[in-house]
C-alpha positions as CSV (number, residue, x, y, z in Angstrom):
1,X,16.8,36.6,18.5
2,X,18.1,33.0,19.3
3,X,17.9,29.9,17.5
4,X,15.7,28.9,20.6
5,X,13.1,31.6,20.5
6,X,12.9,31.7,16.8
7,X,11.7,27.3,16.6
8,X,9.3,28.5,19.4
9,X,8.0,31.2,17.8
10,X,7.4,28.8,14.9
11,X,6.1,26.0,17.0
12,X,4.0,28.5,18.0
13,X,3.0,29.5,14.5
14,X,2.5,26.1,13.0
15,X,0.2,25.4,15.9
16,X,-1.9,28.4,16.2
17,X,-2.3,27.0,11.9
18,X,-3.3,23.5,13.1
19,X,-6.0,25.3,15.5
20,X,-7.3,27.0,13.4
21,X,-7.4,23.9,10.7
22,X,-5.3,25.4,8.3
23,X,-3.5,23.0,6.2
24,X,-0.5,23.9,4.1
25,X,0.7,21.4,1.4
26,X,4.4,22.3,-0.4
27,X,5.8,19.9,-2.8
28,X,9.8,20.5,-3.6
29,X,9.3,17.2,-6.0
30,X,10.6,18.7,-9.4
31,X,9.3,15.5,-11.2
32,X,5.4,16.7,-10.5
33,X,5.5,20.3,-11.4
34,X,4.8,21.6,-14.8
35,X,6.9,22.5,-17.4
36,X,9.8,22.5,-15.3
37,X,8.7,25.4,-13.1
38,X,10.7,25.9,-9.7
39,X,9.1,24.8,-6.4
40,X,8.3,28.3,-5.1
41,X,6.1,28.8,-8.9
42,X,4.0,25.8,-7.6
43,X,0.4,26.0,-6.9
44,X,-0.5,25.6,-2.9
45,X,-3.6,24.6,-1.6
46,X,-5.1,25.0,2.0
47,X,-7.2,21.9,1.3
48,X,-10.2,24.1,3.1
49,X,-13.3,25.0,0.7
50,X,-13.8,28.6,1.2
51,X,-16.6,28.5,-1.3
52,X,-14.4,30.9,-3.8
53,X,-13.3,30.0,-7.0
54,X,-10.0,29.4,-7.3
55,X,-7.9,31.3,-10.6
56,X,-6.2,28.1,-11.9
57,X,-8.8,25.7,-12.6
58,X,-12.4,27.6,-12.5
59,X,-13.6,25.1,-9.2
60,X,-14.4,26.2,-6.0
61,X,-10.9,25.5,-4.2
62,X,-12.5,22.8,-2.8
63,X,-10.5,19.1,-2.3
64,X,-11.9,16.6,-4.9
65,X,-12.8,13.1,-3.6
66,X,-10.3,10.6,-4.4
67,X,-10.4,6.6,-5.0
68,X,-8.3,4.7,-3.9
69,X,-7.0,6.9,-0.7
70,X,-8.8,4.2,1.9
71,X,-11.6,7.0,2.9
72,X,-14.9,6.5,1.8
73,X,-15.8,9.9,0.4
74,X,-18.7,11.5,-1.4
75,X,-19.8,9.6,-4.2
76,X,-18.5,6.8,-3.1
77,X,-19.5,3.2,-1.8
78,X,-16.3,2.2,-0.2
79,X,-12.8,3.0,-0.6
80,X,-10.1,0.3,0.3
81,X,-7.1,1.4,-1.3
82,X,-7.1,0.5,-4.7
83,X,-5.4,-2.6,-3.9
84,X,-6.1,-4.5,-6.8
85,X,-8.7,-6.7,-5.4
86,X,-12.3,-6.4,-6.5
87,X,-13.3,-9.7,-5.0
88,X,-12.6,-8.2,-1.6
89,X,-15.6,-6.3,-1.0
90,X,-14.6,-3.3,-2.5
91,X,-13.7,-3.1,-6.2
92,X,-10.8,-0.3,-7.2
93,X,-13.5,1.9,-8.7
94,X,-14.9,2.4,-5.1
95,X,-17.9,0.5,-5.9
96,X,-19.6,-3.0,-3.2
97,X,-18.3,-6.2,-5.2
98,X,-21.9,-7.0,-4.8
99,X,-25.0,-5.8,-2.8
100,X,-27.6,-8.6,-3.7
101,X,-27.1,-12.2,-5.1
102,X,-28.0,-11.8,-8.9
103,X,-23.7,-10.0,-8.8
104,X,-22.5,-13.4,-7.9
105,X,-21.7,-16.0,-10.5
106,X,-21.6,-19.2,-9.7
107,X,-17.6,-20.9,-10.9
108,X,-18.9,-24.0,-11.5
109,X,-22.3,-24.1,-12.9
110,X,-23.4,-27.0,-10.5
111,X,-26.1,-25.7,-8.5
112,X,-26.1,-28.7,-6.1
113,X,-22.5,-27.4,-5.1
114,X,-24.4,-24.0,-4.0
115,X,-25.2,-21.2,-6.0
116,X,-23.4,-17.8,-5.2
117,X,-24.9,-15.8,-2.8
118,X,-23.8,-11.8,-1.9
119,X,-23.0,-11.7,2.0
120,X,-24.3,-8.0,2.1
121,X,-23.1,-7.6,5.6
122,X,-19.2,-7.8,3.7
123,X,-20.1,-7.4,0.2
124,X,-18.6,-9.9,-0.8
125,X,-19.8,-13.1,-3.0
126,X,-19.9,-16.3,-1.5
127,X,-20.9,-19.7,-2.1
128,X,-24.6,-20.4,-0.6
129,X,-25.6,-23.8,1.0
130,X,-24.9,-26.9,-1.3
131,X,-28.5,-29.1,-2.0
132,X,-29.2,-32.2,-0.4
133,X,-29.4,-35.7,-2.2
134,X,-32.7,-35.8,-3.7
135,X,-33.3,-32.2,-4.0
136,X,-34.1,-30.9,-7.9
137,X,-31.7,-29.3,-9.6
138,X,-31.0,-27.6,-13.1
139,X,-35.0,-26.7,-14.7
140,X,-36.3,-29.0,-12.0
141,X,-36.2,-31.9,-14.4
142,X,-32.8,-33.3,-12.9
143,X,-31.7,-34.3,-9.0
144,X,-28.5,-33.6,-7.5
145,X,-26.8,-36.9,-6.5
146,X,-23.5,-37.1,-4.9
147,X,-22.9,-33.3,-5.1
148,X,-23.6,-33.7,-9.3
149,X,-26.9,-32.2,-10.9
150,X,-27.6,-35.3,-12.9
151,X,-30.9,-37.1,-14.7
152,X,-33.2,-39.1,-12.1
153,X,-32.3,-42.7,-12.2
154,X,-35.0,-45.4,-11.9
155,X,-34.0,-47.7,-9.9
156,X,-32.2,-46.1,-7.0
157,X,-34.5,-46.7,-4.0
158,X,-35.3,-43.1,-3.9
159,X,-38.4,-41.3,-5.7
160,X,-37.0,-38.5,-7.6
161,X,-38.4,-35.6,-9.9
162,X,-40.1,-37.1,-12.6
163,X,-40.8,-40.7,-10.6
164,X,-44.3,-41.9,-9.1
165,X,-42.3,-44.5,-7.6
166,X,-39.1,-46.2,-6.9
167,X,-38.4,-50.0,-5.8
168,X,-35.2,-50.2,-6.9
């Protein structure tokens, strides 16, 4: 047989495999295997679950979902690669930073700035829209004045929480 015919035959092989969705993964790394076992020892697995327990472990043969491998898998509520973000949307345990508002804290404790808000289309925290002049703030016993959440001032020309008038 010629080199030729013998890569066709395994073309032909390796793709009659694919077809079929076989899936054969070999590891020659030395560092990964077990008590310094060669490579031909190693365990090999189709990555198909045939429903049959498999000898080493007890489990069904079946491939495990995985964190961190950017695809969202059983179990989990996104996957983005573990990339050491968890303000991003997705945290590295697979899990929305945040699906309603009450998972957003707000950096700066001054709620006429805007309180944090969850953008649930991204799942990601935000900051929500800032109060007006005017508008109460804190336990609804102060007013938010030049983006601060301060005590009502007498005084000011405008009637704020707490005022039945103001003249200035």
């Amino acid at each position: 047989m010629t080199h030729k015919s013998e890569i066709r035959t395994l073309i032909a092989v390796v793709a009659s495999l694919a077809l079929a969705g076989c899936q054969l993964v070999v590891s020659f790394d030395r560092d990964r295997l077990d008590g310094g076992e060669s490579p031909m020892d190693a365990d090999v697995d189709s990555g198909r679950d045939t429903g049959v327990p498999d000898a080493s472990d007890g489990g069904d043969g079946g491939v495990m979902p995985e964190c961190g491998n950017s695809i969202v898998e059983d179990g989990e509520e996104c996957d983005d690669g573990m990339d050491g973000d968890d303000e991003d949307g997705c945290t590295d345990l697979c899990e929305f930073t945040c699906q309603v508002d009450s998972e957003c804290e707000d950096d700066d404790d001054n709620a006429c700035n805007g309180s944090g808000v969850c953008n649930t289309d991204m799942n990601r925290c935000g900051i929500g829209p800032a109060l007006m002049r005017g508008d109460s703030c804190g336990a609804g016993d102060l007013v938010c004045h030049m983006g601060m959440c301060i005590s009502p001032v007498c005084g000011n020309l405008e009637v704020e929480p707490g005022e039945g008038c103001d003249d200035g």
